[in-house]
OpenMM code with the backbone's topology and positions (N, CA, C; nanometers):
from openmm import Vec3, app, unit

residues = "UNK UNK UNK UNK UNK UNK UNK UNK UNK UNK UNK UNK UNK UNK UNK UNK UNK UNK UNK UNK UNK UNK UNK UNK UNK UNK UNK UNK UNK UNK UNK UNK UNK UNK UNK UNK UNK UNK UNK UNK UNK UNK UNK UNK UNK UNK UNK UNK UNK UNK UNK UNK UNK UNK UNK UNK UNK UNK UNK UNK UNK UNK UNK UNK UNK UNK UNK UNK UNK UNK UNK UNK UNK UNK UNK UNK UNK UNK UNK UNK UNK UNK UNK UNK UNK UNK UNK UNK UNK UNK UNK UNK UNK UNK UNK UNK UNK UNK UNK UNK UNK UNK UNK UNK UNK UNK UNK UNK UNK UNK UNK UNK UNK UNK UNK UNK UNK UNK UNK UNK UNK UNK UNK UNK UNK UNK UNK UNK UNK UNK UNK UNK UNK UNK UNK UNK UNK UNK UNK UNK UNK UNK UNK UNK UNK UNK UNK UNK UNK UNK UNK UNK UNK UNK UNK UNK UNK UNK UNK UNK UNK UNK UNK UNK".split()
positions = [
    Vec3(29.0206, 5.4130, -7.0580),
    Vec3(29.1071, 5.2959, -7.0719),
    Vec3(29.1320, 5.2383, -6.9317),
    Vec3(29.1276, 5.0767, -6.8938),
    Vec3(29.1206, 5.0327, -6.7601),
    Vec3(29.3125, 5.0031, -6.7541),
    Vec3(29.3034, 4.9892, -6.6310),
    Vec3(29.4567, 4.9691, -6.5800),
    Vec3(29.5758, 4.9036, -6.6590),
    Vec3(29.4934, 4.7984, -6.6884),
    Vec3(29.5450, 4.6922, -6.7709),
    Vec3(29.5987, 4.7482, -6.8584),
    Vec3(29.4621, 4.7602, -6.9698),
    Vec3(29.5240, 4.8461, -7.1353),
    Vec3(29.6174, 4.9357, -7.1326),
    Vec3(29.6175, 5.0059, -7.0252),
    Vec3(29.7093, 5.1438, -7.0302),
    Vec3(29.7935, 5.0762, -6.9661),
    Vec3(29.8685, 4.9853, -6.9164),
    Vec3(29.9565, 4.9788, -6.8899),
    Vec3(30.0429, 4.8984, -6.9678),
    Vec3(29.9686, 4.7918, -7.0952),
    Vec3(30.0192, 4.7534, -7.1671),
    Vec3(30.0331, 4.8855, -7.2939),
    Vec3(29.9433, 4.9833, -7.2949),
    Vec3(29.9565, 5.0911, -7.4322),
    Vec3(30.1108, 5.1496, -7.3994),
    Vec3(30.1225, 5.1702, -7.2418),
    Vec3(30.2687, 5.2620, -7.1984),
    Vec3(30.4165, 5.1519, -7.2125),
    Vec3(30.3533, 5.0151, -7.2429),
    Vec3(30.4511, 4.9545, -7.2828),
    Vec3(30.4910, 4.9562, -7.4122),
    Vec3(30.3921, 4.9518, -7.5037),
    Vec3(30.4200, 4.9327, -7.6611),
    Vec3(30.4351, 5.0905, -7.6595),
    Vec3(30.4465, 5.2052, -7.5970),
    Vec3(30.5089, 5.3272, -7.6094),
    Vec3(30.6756, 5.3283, -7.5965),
    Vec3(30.7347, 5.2175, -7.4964),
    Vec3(30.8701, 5.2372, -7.5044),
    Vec3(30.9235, 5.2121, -7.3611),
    Vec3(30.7930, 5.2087, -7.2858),
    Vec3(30.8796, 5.1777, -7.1523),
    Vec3(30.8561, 5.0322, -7.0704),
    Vec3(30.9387, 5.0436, -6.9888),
    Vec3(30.9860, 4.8747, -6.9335),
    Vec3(30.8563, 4.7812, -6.9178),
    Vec3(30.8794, 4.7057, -6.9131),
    Vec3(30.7749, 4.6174, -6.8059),
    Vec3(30.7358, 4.6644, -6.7127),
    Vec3(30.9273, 4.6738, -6.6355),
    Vec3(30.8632, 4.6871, -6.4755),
    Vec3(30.8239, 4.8780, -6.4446),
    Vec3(30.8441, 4.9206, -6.5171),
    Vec3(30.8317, 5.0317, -6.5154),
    Vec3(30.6281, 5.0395, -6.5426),
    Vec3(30.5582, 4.9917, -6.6203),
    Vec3(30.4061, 4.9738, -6.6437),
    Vec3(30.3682, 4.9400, -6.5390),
    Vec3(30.4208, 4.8198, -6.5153),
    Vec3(30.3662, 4.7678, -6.3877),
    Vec3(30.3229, 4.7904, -6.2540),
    Vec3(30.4311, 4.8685, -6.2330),
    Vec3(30.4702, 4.9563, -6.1053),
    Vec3(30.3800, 5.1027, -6.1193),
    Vec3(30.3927, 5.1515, -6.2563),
    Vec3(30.3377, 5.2722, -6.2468),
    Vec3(30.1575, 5.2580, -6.2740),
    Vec3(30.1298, 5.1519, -6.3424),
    Vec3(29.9724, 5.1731, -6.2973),
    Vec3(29.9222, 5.1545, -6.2000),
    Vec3(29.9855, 5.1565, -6.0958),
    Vec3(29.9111, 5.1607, -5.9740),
    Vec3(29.9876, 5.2658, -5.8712),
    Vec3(30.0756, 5.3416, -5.9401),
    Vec3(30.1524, 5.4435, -5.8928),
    Vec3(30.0264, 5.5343, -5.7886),
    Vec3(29.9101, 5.6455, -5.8748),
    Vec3(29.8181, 5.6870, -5.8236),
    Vec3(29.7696, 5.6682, -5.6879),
    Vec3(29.7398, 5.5228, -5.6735),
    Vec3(29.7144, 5.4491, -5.5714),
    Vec3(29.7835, 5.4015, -5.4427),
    Vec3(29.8880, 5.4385, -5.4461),
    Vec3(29.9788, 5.4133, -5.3643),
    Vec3(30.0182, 5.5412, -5.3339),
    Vec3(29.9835, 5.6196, -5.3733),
    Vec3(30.0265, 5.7914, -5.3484),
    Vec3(30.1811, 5.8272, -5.3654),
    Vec3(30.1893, 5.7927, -5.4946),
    Vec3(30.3551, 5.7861, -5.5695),
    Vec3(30.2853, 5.8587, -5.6924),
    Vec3(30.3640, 5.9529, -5.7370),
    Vec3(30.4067, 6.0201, -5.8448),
    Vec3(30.4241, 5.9348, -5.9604),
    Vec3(30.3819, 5.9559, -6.0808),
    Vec3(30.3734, 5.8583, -6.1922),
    Vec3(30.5309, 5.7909, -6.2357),
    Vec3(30.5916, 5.9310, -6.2100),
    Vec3(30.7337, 5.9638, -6.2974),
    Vec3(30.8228, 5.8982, -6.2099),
    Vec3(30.7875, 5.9063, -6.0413),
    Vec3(30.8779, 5.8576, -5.9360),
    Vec3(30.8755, 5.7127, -5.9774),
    Vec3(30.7579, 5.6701, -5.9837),
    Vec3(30.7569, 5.4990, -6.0107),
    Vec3(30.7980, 5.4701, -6.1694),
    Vec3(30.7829, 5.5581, -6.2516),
    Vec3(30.9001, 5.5397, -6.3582),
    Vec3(31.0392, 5.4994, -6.3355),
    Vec3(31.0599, 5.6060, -6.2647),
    Vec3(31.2228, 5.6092, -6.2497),
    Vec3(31.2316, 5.4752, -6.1521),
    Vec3(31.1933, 5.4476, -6.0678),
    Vec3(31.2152, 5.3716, -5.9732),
    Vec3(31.1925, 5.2250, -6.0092),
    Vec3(31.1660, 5.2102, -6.1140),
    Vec3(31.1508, 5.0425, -6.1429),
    Vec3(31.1933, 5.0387, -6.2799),
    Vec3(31.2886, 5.1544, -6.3008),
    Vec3(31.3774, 5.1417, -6.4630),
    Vec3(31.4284, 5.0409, -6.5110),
    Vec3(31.4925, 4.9920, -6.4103),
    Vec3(31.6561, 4.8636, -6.3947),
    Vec3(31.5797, 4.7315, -6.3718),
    Vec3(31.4577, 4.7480, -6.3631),
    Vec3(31.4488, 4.6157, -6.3736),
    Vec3(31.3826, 4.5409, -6.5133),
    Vec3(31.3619, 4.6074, -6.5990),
    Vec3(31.2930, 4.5832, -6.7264),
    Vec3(31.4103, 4.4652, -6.7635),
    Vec3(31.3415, 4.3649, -6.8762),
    Vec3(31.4279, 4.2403, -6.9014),
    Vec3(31.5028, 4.1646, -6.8262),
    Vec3(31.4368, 4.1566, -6.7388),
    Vec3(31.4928, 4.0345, -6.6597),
    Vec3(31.5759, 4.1057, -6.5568),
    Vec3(31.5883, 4.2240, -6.5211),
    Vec3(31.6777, 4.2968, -6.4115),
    Vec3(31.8060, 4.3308, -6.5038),
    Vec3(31.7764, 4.4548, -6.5468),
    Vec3(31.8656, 4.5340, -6.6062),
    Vec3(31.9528, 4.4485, -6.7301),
    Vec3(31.7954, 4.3969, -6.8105),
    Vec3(31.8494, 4.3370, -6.9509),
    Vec3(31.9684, 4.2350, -6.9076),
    Vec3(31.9533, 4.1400, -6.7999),
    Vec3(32.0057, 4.0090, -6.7496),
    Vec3(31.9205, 3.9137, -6.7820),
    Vec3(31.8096, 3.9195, -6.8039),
    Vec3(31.7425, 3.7674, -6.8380),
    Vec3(31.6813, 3.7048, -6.7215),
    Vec3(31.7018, 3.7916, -6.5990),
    Vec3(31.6436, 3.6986, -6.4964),
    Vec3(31.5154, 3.6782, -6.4999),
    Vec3(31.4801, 3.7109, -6.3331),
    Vec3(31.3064, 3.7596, -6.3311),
    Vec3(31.2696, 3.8563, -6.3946),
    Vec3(31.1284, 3.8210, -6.4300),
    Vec3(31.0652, 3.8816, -6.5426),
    Vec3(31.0606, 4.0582, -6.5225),
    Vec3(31.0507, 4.1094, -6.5794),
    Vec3(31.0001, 4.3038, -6.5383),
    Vec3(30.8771, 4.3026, -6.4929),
    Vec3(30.7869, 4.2638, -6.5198),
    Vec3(30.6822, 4.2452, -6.5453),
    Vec3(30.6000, 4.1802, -6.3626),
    Vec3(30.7395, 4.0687, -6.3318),
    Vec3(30.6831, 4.0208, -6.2140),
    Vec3(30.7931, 4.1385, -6.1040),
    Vec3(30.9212, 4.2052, -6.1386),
    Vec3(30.9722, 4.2497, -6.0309),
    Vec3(30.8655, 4.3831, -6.0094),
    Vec3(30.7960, 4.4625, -6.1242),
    Vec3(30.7304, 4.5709, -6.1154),
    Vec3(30.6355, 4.5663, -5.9824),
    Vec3(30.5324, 4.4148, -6.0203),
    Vec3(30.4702, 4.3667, -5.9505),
    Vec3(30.4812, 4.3190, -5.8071),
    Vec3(30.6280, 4.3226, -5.7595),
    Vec3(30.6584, 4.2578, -5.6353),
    Vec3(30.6691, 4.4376, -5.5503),
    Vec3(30.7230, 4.5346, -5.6406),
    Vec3(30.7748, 4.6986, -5.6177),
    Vec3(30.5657, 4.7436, -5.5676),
    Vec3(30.5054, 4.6605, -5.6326),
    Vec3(30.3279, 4.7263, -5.6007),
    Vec3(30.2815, 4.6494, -5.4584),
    Vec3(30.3612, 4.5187, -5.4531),
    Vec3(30.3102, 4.4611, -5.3315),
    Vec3(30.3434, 4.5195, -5.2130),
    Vec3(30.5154, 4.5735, -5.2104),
    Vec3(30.5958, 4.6204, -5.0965),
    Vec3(30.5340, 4.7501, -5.0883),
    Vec3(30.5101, 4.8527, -5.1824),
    Vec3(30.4834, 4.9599, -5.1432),
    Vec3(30.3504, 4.9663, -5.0788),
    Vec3(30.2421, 4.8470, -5.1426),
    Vec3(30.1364, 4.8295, -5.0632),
    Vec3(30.1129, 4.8276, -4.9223),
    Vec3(30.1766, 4.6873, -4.8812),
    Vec3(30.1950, 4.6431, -4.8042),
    Vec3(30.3435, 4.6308, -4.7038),
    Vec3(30.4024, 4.6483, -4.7400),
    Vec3(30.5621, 4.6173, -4.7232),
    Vec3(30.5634, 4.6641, -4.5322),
    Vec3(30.6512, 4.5893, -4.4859),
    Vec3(30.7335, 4.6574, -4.3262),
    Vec3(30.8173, 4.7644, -4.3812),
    Vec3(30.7528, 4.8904, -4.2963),
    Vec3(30.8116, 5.0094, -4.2855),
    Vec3(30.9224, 5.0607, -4.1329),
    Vec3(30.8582, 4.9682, -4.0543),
    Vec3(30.8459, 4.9419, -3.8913),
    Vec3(30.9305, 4.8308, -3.8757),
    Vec3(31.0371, 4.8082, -3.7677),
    Vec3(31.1414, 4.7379, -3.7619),
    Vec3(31.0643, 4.6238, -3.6939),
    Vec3(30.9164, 4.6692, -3.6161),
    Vec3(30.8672, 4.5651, -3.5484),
    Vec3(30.7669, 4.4774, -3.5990),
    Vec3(30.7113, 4.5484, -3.6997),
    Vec3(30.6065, 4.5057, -3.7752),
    Vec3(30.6288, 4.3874, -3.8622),
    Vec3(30.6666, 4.2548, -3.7850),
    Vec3(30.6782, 4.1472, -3.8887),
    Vec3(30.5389, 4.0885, -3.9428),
    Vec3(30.4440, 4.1270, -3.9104),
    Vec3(30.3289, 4.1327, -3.9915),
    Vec3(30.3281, 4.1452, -4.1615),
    Vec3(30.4128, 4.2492, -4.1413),
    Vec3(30.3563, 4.3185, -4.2965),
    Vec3(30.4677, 4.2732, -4.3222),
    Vec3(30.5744, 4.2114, -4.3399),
    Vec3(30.6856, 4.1939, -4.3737),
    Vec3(30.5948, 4.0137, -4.3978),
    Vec3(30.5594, 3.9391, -4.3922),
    Vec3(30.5105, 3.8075, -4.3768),
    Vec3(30.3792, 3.8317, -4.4555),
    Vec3(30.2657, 3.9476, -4.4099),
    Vec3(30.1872, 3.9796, -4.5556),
    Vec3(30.2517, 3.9596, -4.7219),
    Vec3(30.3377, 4.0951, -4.7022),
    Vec3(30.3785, 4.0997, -4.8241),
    Vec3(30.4678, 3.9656, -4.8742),
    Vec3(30.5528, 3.8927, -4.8716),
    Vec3(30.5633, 3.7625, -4.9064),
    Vec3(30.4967, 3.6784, -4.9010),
    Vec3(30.3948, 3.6491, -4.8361),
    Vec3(30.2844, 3.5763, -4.8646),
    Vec3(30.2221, 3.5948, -4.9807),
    Vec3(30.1835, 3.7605, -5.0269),
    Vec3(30.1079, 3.8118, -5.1460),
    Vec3(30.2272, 3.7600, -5.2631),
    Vec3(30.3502, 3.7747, -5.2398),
    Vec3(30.4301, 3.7593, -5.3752),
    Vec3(30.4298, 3.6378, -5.3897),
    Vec3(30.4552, 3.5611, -5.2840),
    Vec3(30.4395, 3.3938, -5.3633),
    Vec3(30.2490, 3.3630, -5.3802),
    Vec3(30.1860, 3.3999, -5.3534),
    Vec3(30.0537, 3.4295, -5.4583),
    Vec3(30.0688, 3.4678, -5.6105),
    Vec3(30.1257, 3.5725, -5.6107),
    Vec3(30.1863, 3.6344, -5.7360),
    Vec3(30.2155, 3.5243, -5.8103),
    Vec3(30.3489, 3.4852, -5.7533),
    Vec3(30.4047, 3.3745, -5.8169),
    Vec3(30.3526, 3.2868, -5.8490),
    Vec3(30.2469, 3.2227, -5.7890),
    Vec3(30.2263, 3.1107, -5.7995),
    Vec3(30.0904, 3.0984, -5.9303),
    Vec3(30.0139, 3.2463, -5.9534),
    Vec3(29.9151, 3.2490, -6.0183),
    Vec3(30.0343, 3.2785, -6.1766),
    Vec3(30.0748, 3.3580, -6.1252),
    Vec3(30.1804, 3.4096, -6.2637),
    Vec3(30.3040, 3.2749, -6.3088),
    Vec3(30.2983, 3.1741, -6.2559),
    Vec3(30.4038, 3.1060, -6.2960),
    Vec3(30.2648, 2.9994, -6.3734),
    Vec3(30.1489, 2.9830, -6.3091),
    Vec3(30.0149, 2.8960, -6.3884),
    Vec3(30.0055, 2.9285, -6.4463),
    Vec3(29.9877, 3.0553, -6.4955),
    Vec3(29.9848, 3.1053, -6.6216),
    Vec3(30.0896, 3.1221, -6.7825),
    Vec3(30.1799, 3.1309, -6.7091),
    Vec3(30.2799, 3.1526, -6.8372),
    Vec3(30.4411, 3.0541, -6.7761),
    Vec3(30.4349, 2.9632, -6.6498),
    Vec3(30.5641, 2.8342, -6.6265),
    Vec3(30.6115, 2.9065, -6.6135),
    Vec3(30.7104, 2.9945, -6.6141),
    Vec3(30.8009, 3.0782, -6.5525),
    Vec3(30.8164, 3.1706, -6.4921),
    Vec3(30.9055, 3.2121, -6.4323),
    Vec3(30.9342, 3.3887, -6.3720),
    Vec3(31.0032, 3.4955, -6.4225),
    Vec3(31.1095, 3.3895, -6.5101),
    Vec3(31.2509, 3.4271, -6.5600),
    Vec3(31.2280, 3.4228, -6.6864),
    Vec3(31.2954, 3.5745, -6.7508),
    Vec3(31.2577, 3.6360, -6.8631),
    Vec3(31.3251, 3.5440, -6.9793),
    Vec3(31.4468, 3.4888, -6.9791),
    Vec3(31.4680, 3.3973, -7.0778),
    Vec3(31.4146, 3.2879, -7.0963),
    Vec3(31.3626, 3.2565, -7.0014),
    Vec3(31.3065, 3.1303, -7.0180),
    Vec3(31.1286, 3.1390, -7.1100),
    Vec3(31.0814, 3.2957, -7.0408),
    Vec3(30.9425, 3.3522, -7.0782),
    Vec3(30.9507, 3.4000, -7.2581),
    Vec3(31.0837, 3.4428, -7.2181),
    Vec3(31.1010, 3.4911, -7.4356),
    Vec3(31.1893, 3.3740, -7.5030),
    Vec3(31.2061, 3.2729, -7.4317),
    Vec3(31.2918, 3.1677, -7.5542),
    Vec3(31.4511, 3.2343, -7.6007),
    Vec3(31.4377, 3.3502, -7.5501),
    Vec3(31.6168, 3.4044, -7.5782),
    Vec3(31.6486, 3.4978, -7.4575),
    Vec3(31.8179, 3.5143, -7.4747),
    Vec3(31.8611, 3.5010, -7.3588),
    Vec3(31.8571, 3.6876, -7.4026),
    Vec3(31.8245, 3.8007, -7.3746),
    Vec3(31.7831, 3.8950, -7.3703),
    Vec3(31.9358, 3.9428, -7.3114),
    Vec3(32.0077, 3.9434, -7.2109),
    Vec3(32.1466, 3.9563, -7.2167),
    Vec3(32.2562, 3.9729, -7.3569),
    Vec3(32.2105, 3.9169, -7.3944),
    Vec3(32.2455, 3.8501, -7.5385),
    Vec3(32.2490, 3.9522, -7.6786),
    Vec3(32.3464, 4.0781, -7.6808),
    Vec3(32.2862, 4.1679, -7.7768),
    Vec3(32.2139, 4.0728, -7.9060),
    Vec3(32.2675, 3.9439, -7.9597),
    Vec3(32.2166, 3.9127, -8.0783),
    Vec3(32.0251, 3.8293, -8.0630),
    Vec3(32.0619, 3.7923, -7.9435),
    Vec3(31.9206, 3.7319, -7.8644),
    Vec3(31.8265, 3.8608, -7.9092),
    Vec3(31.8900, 3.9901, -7.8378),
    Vec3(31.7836, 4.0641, -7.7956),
    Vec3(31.7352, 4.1022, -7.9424),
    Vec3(31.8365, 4.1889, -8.0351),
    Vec3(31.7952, 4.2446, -8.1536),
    Vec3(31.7029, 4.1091, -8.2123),
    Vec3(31.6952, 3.9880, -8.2161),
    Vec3(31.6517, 3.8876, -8.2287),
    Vec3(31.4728, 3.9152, -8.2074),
    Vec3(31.4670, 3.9500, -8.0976),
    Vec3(31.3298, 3.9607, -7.9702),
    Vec3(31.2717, 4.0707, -8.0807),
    Vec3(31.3549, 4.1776, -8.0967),
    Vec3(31.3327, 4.2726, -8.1548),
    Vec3(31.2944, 4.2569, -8.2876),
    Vec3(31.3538, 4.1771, -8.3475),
    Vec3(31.3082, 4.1913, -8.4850),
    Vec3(31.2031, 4.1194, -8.5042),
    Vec3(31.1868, 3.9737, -8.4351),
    Vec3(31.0538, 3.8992, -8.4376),
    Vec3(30.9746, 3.9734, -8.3252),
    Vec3(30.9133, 4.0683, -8.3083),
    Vec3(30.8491, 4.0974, -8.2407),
    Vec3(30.7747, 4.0569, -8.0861),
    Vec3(30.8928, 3.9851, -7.9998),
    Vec3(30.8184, 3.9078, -7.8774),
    Vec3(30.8350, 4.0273, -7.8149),
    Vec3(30.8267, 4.1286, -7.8252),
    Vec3(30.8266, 4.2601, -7.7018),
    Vec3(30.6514, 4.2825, -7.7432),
    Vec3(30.6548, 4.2777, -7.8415),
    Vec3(30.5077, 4.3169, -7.9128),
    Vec3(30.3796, 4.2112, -7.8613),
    Vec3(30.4894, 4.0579, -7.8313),
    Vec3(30.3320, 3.9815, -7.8391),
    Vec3(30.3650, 3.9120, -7.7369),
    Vec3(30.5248, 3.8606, -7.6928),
    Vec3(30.5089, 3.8204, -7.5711),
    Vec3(30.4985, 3.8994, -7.4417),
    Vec3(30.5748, 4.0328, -7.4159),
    Vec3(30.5727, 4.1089, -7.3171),
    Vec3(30.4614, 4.1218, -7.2411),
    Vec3(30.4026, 4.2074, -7.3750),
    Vec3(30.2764, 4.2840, -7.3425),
    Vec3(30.2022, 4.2195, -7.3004),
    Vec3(30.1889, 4.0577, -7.2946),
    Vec3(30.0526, 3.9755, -7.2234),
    Vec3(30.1648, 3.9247, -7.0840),
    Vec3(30.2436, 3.9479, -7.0798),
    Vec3(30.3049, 3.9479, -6.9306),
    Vec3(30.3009, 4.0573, -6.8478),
    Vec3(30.3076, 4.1402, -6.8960),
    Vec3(30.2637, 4.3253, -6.8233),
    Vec3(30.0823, 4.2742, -6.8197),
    Vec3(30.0124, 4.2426, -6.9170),
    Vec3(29.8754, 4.2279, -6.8765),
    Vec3(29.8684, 4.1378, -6.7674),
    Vec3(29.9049, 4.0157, -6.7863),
    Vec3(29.8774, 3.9115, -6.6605),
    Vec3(29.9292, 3.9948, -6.5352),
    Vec3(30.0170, 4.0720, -6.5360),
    Vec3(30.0826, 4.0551, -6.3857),
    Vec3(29.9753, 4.2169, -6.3332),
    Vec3(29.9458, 4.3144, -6.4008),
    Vec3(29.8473, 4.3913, -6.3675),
    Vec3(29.7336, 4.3416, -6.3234),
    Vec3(29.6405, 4.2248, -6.4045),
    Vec3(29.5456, 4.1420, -6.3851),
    Vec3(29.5286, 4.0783, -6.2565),
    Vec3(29.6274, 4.0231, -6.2048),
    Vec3(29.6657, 3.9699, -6.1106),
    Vec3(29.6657, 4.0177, -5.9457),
    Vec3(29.7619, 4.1539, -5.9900),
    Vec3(29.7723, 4.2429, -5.8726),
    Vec3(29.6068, 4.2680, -5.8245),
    Vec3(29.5794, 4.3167, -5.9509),
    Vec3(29.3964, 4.3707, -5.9200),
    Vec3(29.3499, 4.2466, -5.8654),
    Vec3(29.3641, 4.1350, -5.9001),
    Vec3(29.2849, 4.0230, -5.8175),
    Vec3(29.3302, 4.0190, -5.6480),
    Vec3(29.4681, 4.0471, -5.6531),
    Vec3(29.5140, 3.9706, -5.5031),
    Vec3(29.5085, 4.1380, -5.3873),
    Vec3(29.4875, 4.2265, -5.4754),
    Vec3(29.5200, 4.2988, -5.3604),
    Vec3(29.4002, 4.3577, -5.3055),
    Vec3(29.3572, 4.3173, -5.1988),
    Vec3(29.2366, 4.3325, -5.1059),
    Vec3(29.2041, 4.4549, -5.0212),
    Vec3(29.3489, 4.4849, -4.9460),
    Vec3(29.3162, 4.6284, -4.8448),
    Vec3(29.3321, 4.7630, -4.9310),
    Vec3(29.2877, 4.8381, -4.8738),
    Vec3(29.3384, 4.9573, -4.9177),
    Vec3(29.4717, 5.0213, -4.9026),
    Vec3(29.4964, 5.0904, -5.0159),
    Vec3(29.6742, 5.0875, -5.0344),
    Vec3(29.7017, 5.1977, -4.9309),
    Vec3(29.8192, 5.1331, -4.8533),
    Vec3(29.8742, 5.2307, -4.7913),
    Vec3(29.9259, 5.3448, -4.8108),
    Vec3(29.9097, 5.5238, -4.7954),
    Vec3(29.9793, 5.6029, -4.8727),
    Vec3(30.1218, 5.6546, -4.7747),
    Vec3(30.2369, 5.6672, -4.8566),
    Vec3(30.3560, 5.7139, -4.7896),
    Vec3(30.3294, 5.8274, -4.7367),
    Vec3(30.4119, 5.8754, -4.6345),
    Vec3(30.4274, 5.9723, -4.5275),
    Vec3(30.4207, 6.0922, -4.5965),
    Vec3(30.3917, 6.1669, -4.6177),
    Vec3(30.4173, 6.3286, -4.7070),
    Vec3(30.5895, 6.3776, -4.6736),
    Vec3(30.6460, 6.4007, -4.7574),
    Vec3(30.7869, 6.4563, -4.7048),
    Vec3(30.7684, 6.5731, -4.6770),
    Vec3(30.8466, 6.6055, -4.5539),
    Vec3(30.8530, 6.7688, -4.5220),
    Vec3(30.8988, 6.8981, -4.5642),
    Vec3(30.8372, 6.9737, -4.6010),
    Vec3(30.8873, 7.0997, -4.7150),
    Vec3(31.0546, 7.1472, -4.5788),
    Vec3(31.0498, 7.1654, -4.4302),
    Vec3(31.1795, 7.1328, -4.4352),
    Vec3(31.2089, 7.0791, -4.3029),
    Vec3(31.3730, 7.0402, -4.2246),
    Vec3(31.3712, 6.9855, -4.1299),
    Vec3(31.2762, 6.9567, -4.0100),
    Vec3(31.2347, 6.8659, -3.9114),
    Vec3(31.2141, 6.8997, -3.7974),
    Vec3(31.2264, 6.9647, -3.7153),
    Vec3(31.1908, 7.0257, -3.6363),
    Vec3(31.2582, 7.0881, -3.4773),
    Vec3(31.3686, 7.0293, -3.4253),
    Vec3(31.4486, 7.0579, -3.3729),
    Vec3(31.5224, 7.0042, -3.2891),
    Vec3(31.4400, 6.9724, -3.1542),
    Vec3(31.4791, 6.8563, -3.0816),
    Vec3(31.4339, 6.7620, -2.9434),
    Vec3(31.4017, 6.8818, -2.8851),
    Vec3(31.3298, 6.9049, -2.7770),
    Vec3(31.3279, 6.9694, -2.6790),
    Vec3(31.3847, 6.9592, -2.5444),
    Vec3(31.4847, 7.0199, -2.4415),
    Vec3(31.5198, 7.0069, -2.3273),
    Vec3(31.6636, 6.9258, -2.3071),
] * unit.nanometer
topology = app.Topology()
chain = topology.addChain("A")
for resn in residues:
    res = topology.addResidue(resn, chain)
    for name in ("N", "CA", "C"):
        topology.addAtom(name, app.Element.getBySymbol(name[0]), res)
């Protein structure tokens, strides 16, 4: 199964947008599947079932930074990369589906317990989501060019203390 499918199959399993999003490319970024679970929970529906930006595009912005992102206070490089890549993002993902923002992307205000059970009962988690988790996976795979940066290994325990 390619990136895509499985990341839309782990959606129609139960989990977020931004949670798919983020985690199919977890591997690749040398993140733990479960870490990038947890770590892009709150943003599913619009940022913690608010309606804002989409899950789907914040997952996607969580794959650019970890890609690319300033780690380095000096490195405004990568800090100017990576926003450059997200308004790419944006700009291919808003051609595609006019918006960013999840109420505006599902026609109801997802905040909204009666909105949402709404979403729920007509099925737009089923038919709209899932081709927004596809586009924004689709996407990433198009724009992202270098090879992913992997995080530092954490240390089983402290440093040394300075010397002298």
């Amino acid at each position: 199964m390619n990136r895509i499918e499985k990341a839309a199959d782990d959606f129609r399993q139960g989990f977020a947008c931004s949670q798919v999003v983020f985690a199919a490319f977890a591997g690749d970024l040398g993140i733990r599947r479960e870490a990038a679970l947890q770590i892009a929970c709150g943003l599913g529906a619009g940022m913690g079932r608010s309606g804002q930006t989409c899950g789907a595009v914040t997952g996607a912005y969580l794959v650019l930074g970890a890609r690319h992102g300033r780690f380095e206070l000096e490195n405004i490089k990568a800090r100017e990369k990576t926003y450059a890549l997200i308004r790419e993002f944006n700009r291919q993902f808003q051609e595609r589906h006019g918006s960013l923002q999840c109420t505006q992307l599902m026609g109801l205000d997802l905040g909204n317990p009666e909105d949402y059970q709404r979403a729920a009962a007509e099925g737009r988690f089923g038919s709209i989501c899932v081709e927004l988790v596809r586009t924004s996976v689709r996407i990433l795979e198009e724009i992202l060019e270098q090879p992913p940066r992997q995080f530092p290994q954490a240390r089983e325990s402290p440093p040394p203390p300075p010397s002298g």
